[in-house]
ChimeraX commands (.cxc) that place a marker at each C-alpha (Angstrom):
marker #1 position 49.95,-38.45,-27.90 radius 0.5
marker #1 position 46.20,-37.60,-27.53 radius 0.5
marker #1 position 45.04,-35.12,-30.74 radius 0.5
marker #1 position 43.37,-32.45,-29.97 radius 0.5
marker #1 position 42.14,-29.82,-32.91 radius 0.5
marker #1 position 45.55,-28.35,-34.11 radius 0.5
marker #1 position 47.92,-29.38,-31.37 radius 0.5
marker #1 position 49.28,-32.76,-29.86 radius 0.5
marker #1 position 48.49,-33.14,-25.66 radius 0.5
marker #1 position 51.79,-35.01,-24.40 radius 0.5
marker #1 position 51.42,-36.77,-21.14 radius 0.5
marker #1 position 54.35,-34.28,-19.79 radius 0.5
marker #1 position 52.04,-31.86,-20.10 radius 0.5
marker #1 position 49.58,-33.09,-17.21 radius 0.5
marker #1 position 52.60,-32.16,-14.78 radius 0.5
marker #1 position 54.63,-29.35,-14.89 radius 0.5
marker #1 position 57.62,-30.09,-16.41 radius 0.5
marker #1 position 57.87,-27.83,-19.73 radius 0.5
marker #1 position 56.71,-24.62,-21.23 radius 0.5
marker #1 position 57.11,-22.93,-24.22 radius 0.5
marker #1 position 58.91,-20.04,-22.48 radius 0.5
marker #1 position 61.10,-19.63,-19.30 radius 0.5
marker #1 position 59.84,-15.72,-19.28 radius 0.5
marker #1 position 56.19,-16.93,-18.18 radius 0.5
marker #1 position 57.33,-17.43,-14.37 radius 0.5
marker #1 position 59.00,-14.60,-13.93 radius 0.5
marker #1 position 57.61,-11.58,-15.83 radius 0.5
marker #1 position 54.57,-9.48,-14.94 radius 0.5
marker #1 position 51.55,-9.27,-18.17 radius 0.5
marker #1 position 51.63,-5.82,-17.55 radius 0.5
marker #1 position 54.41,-4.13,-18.05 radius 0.5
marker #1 position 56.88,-3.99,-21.33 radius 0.5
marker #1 position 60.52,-5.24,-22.36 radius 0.5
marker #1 position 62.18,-8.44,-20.50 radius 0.5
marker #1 position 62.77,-6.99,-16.94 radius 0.5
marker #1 position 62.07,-9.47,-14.13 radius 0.5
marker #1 position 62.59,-6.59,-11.81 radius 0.5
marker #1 position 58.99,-5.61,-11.72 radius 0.5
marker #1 position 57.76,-9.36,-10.93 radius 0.5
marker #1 position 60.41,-9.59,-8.71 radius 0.5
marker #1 position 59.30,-6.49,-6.53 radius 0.5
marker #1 position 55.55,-7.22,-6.42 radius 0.5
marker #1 position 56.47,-10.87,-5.36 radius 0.5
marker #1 position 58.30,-9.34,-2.49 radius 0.5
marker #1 position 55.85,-7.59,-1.41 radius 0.5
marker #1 position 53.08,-10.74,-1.97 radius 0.5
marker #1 position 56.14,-12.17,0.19 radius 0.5
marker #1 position 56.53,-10.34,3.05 radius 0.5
marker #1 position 52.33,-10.02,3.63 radius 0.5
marker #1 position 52.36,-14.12,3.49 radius 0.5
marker #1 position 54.59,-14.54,5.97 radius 0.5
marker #1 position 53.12,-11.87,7.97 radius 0.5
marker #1 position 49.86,-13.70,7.99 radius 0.5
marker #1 position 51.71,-17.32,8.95 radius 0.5
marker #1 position 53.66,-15.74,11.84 radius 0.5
marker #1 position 50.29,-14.35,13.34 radius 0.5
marker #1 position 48.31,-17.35,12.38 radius 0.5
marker #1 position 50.98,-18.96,14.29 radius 0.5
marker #1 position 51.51,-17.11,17.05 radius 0.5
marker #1 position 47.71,-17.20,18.18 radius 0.5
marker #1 position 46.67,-20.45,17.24 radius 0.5
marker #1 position 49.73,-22.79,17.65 radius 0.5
marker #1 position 48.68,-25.58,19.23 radius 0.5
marker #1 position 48.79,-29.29,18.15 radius 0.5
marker #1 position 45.95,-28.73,16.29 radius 0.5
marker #1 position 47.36,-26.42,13.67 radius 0.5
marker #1 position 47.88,-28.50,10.99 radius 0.5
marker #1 position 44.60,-30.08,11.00 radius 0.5
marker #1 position 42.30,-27.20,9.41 radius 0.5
marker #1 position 42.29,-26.98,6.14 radius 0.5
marker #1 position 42.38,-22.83,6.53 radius 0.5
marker #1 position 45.94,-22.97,7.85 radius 0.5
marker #1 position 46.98,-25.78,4.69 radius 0.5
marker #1 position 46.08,-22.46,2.45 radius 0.5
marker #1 position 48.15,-20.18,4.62 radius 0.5
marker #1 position 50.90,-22.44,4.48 radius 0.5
marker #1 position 50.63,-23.27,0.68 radius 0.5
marker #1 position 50.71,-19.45,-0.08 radius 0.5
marker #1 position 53.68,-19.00,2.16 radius 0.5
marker #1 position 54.80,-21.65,-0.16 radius 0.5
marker #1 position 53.87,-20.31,-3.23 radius 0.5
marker #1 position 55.10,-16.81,-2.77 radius 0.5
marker #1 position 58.17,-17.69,-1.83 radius 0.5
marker #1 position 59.34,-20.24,-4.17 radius 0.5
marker #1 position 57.27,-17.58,-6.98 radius 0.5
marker #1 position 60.41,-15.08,-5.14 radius 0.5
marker #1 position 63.07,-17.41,-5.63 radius 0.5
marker #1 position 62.68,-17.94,-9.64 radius 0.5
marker #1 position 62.43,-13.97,-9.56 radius 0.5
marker #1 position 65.61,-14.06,-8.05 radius 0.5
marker #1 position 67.62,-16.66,-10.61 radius 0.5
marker #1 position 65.95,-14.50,-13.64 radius 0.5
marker #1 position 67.55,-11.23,-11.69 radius 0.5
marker #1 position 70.88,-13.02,-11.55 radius 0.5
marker #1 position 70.99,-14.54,-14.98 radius 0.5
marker #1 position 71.36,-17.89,-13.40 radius 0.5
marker #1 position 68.20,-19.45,-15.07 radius 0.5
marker #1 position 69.62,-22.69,-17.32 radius 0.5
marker #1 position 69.12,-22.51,-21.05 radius 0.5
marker #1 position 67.04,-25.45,-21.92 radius 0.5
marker #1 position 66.01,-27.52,-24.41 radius 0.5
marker #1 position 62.41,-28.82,-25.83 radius 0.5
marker #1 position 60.84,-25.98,-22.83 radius 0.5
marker #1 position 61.77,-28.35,-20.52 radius 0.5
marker #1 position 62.12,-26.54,-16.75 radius 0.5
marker #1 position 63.88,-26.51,-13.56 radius 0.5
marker #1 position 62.97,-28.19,-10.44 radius 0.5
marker #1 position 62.45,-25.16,-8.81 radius 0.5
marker #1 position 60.35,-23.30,-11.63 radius 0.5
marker #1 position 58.17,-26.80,-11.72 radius 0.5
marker #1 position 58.15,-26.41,-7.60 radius 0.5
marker #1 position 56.24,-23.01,-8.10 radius 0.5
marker #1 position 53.89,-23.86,-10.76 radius 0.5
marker #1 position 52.73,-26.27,-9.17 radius 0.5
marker #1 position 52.20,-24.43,-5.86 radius 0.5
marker #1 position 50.61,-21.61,-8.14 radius 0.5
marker #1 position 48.00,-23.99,-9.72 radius 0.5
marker #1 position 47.36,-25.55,-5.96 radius 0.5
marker #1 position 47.47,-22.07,-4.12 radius 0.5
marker #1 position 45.43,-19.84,-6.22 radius 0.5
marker #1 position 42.44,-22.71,-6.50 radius 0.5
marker #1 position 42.47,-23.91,-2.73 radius 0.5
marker #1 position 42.99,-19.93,-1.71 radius 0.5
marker #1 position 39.66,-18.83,-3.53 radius 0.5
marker #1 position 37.69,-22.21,-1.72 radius 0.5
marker #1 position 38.81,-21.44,1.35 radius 0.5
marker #1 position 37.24,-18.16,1.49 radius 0.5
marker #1 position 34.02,-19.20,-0.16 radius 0.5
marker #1 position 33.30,-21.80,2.02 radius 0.5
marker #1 position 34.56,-20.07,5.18 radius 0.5
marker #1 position 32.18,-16.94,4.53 radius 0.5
marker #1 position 29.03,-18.74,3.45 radius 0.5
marker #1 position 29.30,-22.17,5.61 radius 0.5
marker #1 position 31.29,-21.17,8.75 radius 0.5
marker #1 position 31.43,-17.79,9.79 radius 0.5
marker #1 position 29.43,-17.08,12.92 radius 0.5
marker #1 position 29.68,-13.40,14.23 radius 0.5
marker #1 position 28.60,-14.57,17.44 radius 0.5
marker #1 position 32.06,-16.75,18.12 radius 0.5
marker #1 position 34.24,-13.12,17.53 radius 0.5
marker #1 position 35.93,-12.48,21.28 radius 0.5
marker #1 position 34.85,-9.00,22.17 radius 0.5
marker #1 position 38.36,-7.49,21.44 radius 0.5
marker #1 position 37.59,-8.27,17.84 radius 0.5
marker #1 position 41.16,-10.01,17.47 radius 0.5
marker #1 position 39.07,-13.13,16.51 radius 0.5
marker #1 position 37.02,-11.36,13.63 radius 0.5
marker #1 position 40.61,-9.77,12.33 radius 0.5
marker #1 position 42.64,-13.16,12.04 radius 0.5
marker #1 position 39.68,-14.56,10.43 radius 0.5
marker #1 position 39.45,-11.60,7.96 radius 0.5
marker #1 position 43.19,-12.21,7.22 radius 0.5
marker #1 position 43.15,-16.08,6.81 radius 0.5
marker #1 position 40.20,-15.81,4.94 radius 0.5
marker #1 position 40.64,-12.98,3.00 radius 0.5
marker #1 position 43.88,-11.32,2.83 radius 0.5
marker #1 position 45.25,-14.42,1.77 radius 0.5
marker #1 position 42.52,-14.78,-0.93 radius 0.5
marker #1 position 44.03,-11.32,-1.81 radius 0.5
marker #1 position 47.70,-12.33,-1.94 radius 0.5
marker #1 position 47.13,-14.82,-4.72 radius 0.5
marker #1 position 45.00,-12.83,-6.62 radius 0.5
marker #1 position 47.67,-10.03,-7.25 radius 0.5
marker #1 position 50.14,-12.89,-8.29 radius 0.5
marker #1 position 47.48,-14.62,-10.66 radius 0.5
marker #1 position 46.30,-11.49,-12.21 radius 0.5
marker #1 position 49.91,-9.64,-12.63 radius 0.5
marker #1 position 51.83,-12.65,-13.17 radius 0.5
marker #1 position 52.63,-14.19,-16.24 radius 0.5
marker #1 position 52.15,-17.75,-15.06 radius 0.5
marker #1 position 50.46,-20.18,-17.20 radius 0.5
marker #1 position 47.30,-21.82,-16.06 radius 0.5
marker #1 position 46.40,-24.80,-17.67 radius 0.5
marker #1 position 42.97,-26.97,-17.72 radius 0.5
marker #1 position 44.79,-30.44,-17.48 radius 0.5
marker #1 position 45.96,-29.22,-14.16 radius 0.5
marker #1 position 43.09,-29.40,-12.34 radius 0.5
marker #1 position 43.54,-32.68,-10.94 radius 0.5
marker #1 position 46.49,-30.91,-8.82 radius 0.5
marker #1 position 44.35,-28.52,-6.14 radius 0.5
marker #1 position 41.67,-30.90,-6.49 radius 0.5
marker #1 position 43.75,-33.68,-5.43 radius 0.5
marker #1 position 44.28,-31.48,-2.26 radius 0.5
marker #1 position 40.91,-30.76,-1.89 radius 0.5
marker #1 position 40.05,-34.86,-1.47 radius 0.5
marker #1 position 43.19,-35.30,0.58 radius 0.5
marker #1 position 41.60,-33.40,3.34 radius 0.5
marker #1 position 38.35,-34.60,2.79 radius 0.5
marker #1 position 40.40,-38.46,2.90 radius 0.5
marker #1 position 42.43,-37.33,6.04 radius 0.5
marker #1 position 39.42,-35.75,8.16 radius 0.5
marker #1 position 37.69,-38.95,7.80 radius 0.5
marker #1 position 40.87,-40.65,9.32 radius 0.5
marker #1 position 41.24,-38.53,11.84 radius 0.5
marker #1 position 37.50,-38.97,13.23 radius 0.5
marker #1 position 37.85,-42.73,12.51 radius 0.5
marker #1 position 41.17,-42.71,14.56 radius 0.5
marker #1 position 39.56,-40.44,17.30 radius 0.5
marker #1 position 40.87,-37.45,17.07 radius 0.5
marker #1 position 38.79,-33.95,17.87 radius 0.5
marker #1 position 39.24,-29.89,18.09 radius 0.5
marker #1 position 40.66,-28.12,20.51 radius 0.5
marker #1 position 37.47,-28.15,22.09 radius 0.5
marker #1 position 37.46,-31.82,21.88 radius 0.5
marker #1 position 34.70,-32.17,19.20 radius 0.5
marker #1 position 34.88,-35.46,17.45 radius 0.5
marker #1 position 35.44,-33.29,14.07 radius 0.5
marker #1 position 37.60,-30.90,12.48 radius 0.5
marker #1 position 34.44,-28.54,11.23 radius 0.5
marker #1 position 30.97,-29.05,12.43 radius 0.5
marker #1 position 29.55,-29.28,9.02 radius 0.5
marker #1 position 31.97,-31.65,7.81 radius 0.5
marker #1 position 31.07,-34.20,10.81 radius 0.5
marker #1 position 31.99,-37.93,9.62 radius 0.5
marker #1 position 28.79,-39.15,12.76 radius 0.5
marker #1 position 26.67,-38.11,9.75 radius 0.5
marker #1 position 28.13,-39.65,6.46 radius 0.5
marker #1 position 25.44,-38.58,4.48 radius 0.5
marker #1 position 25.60,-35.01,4.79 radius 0.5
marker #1 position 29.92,-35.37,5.05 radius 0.5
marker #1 position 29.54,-36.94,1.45 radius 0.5
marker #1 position 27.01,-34.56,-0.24 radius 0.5
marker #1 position 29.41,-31.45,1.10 radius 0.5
marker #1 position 32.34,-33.19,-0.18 radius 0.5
marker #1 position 30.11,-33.83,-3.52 radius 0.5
marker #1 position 29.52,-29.91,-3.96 radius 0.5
marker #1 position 32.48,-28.98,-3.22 radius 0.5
marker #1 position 34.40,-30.68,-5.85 radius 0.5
marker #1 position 31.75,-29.40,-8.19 radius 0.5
marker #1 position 32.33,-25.82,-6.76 radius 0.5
marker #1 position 35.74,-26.21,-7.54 radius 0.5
marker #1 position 35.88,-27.13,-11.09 radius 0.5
marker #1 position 33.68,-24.21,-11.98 radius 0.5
marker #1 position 36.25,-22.14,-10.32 radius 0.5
marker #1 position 39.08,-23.50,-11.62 radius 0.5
marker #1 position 37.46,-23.40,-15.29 radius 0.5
marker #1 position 36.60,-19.14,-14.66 radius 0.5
marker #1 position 40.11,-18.86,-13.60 radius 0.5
marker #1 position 41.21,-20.99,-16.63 radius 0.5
marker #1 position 39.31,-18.10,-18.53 radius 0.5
marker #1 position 40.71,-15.45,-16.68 radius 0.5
marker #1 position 43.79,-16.05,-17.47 radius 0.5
marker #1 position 43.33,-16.68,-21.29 radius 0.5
marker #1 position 41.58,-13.14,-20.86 radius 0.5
marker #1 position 44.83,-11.55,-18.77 radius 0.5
marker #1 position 47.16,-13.03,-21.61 radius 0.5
marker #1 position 44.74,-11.72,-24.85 radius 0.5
marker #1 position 44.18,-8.09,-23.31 radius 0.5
marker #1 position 47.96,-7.64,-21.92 radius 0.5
marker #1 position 49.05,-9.18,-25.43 radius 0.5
marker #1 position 46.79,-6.61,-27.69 radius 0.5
marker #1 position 47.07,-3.80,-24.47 radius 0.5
marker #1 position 50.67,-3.84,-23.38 radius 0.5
marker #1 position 53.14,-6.28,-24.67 radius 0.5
marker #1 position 52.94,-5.19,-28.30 radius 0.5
marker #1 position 55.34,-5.31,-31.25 radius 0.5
marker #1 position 57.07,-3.03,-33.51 radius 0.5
marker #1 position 55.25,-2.17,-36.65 radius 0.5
marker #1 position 56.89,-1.19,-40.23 radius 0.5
marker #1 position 56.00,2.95,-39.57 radius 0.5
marker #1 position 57.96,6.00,-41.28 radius 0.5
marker #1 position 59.89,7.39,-38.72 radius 0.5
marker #1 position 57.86,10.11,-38.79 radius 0.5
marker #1 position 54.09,11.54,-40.29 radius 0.5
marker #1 position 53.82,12.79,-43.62 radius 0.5
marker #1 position 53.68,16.71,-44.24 radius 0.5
marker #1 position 49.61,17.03,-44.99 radius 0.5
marker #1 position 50.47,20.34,-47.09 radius 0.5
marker #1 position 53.98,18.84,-48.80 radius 0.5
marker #1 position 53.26,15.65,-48.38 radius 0.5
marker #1 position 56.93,14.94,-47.98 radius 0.5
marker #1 position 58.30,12.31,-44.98 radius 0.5
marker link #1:1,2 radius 0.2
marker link #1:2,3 radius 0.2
marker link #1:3,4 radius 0.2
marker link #1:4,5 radius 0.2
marker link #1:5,6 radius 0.2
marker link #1:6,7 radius 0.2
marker link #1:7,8 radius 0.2
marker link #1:8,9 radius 0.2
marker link #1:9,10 radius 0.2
marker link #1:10,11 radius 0.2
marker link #1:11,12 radius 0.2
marker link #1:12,13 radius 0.2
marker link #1:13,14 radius 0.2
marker link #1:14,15 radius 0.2
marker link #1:15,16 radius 0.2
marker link #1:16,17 radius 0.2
marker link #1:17,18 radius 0.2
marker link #1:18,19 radius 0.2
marker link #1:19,20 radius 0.2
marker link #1:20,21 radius 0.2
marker link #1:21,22 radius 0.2
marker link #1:22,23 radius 0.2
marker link #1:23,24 radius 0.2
marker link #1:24,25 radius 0.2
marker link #1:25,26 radius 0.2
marker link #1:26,27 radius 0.2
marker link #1:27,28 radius 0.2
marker link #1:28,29 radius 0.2
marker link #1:29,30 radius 0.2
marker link #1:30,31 radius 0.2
marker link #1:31,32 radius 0.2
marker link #1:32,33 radius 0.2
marker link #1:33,34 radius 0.2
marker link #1:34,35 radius 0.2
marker link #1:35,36 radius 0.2
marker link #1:36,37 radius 0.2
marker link #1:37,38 radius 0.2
marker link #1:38,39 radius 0.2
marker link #1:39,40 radius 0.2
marker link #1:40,41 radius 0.2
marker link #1:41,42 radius 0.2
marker link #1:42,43 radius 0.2
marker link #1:43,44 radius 0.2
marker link #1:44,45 radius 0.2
marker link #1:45,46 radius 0.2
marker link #1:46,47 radius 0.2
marker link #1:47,48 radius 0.2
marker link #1:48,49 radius 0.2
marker link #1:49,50 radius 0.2
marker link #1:50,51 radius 0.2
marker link #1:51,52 radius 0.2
marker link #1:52,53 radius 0.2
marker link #1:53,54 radius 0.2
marker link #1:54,55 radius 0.2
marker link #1:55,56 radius 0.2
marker link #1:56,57 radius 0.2
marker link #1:57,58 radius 0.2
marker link #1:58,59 radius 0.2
marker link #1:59,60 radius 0.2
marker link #1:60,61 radius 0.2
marker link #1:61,62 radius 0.2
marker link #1:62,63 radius 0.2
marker link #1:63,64 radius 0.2
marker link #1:64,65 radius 0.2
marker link #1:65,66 radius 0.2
marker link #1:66,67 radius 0.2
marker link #1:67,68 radius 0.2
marker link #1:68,69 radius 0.2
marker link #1:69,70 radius 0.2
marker link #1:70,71 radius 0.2
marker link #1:71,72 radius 0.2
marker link #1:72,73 radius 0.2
marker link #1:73,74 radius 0.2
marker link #1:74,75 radius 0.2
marker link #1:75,76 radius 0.2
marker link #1:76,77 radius 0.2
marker link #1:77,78 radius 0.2
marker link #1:78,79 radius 0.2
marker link #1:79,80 radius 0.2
marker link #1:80,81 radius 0.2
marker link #1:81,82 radius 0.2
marker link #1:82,83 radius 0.2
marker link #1:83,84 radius 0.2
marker link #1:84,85 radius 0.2
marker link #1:85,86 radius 0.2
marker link #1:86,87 radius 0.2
marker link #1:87,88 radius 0.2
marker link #1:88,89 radius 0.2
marker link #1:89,90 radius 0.2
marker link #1:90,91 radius 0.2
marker link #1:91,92 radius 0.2
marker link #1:92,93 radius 0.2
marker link #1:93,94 radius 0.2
marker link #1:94,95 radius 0.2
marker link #1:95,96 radius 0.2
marker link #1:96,97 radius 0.2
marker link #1:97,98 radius 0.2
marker link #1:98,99 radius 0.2
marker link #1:99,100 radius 0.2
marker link #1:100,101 radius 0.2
marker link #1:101,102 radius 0.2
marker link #1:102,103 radius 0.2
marker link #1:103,104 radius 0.2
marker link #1:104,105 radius 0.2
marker link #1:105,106 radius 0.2
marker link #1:106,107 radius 0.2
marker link #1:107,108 radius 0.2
marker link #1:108,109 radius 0.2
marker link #1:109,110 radius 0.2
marker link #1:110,111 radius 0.2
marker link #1:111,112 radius 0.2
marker link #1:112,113 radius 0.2
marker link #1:113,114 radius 0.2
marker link #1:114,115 radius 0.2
marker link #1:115,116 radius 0.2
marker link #1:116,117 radius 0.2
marker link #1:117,118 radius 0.2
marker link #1:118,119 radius 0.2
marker link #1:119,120 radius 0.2
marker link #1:120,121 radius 0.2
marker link #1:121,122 radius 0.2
marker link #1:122,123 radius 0.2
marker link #1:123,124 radius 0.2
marker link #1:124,125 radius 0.2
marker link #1:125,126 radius 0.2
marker link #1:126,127 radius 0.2
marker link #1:127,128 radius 0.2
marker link #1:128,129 radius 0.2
marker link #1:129,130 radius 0.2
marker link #1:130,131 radius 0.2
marker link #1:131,132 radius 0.2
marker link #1:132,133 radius 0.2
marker link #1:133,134 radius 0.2
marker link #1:134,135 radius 0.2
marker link #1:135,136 radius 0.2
marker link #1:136,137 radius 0.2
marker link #1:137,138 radius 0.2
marker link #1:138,139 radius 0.2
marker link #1:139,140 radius 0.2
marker link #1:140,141 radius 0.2
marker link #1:141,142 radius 0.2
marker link #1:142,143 radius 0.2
marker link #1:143,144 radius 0.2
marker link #1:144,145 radius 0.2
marker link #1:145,146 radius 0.2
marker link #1:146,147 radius 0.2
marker link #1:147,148 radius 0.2
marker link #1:148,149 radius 0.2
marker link #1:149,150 radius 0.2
marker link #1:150,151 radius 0.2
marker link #1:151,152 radius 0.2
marker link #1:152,153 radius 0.2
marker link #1:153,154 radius 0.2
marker link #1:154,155 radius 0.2
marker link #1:155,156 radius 0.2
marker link #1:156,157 radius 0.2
marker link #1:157,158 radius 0.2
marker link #1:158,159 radius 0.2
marker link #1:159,160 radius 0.2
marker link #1:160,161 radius 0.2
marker link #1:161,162 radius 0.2
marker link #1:162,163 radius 0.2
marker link #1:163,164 radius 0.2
marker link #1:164,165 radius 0.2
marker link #1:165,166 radius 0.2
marker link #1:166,167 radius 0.2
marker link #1:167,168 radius 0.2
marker link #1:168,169 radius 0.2
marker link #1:169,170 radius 0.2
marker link #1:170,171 radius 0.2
marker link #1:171,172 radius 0.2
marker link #1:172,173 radius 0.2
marker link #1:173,174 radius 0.2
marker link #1:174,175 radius 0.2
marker link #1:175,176 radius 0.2
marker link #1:176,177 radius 0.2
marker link #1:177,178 radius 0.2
marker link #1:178,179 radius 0.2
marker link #1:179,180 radius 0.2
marker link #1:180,181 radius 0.2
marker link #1:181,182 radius 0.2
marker link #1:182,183 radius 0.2
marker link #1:183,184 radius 0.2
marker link #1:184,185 radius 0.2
marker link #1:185,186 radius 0.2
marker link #1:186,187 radius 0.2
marker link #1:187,188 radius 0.2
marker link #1:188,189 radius 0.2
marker link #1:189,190 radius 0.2
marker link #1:190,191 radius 0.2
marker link #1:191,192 radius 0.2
marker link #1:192,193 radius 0.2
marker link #1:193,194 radius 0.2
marker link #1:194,195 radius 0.2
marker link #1:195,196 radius 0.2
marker link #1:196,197 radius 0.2
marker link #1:197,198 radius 0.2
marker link #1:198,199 radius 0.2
marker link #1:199,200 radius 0.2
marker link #1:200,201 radius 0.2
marker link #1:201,202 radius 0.2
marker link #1:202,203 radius 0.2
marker link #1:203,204 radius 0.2
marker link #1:204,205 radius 0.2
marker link #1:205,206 radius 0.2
marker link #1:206,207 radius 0.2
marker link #1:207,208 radius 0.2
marker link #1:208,209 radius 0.2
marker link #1:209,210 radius 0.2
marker link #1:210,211 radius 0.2
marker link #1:211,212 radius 0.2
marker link #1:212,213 radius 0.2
marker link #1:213,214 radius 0.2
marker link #1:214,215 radius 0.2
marker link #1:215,216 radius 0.2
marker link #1:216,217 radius 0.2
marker link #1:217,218 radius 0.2
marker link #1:218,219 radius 0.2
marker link #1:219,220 radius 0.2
marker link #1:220,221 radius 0.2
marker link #1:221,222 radius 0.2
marker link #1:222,223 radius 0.2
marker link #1:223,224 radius 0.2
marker link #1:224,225 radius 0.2
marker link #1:225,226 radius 0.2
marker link #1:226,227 radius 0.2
marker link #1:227,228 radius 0.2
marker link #1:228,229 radius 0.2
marker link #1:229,230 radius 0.2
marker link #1:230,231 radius 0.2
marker link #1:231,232 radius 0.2
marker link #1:232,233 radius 0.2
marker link #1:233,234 radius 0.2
marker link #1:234,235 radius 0.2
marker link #1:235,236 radius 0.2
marker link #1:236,237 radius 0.2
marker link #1:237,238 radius 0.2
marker link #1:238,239 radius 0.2
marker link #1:239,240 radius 0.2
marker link #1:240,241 radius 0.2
marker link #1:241,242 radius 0.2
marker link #1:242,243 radius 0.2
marker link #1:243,244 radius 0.2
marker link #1:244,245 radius 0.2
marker link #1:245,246 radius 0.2
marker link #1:246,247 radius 0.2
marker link #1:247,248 radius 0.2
marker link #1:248,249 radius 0.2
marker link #1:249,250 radius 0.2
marker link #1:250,251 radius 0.2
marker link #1:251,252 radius 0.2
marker link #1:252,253 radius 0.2
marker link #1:253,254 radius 0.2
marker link #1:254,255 radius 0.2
marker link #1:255,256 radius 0.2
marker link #1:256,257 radius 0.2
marker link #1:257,258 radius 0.2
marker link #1:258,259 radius 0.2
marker link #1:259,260 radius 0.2
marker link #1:260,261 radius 0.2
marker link #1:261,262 radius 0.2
marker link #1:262,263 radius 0.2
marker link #1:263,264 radius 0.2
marker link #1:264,265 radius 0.2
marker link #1:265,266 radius 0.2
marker link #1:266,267 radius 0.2
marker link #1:267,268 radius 0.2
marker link #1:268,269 radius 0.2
marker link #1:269,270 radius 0.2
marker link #1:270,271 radius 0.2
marker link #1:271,272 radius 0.2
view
């Protein structure tokens, strides 16, 4: 074990294998008592607009090439995310969720976590570097079906896992940010394959985005370089965020009985 101030960092903790409680992954921060019916609703909802947004990501640009932008890894990881986010909802709804010891959790609680802590990161990157590096108004089709996938990819998706990160109860935890980083250097890794192996756009360019083009290293690298940085400042404000969710919903909402009279004193009697 690694000390650190009051409490002990076990290496179990860099995955996502325990937590103090089951509760976290399937109640909402805002609401009161032990209902997962709440979560379980919104995350149906978060549901049914993910897969809306794979099915028409799908259905206009299947091709081959699908799997190679890192936009439609984010659409997929949400779909993901959402899903497996539904499907704890679901065992808390039943009662089927294990009793277990030393906050040790199920496969399929781990399964989301870890999809939340990859999801919610890659999700906001995506849509910062789309919007500021890549987004040319001039390469819209003039029946604007172009600029509205893109606004959903992009942004709608952004949108989906910020409503699960900020109502959720999920735990978000700084040692995890090797997990959507690791991601993030994947693709960086496999687009350098791909060039290396040959492979190009739909369009046949020898790249998978024009600014990330491996012909000039240099530039590739220093992208790659801010990027990373990019995303552990975003990772740390939404490590903030959500000790700021927890605090506020703690002090705001989930709050605990006090020792009260059952009712005021009589100001004139003063009898209870």
């Amino acid at each position: 074990m690694v000390k650190c101030s009051r409490k002990s960092v076990k290496v179990s903790d860099l995955w996502v294998l325990s937590n103090e409680k089951l509760s976290d992954f399937y109640l909402s921060s805002w609401q009161r008592g032990e209902s997962p019916v709440p979560m379980l609703v919104i995350r149906l909802l978060l549901a049914a607009g993910a897969t809306a947004i794979l099915t028409w990501s799908l259905y206009c640009g299947a091709s081959p090439y699908w799997l190679i932008f890192l936009t439609n890894w984010g659409v997929l990881m949400v779909f993901i995310m959402t899903f497996s986010g539904l499907n704890v909802s679901l065992f808390a709804i039943c009662k089927k969720l294990p009793d277990v010891a030393d906050g040790d959790l199920p496969w399929y609680i781990s399964l989301y976590w870890l999809m939340y802590n990859i999801a919610v990161t890659i999700s906001f990157m995506i849509t910062g570097l789309y919007w500021v590096l890549l987004y040319d108004p001039e390469q819209d089709d003039e029946s604007g079906h172009g600029f509205w996938l893109d606004l959903t990819t992009h942004g709608f998706n952004s949108c989906i896992v910020f409503c699960e990160f900020i109502l959720s109860r999920t735990p978000l935890r700084f040692v995890h940010i090797y997990q959507p980083m690791a991601i993030g250097l994947w693709f960086a890794i496999f687009s350098g394959i791909y060039y290396a192996a040959g492979g190009t756009d739909s369009l046949g360019n020898p790249f998978i985005y024009e600014i990330l083009d491996w012909r000039e290293p240099t530039r590739s690298l220093t992208l790659i370089a801010a990027s990373v940085a990019a995303l552990i400042i975003l990772f740390t404000l939404l490590w903030g965020l959500t000790l700021c969710r927890d605090k506020i919903s703690v002090a705001v909402i989930r709050t605990t009985s006090l020792d009260l009279p059952f009712t005021p004193p009589d100001r004139l009697s003063e009898t209870v």
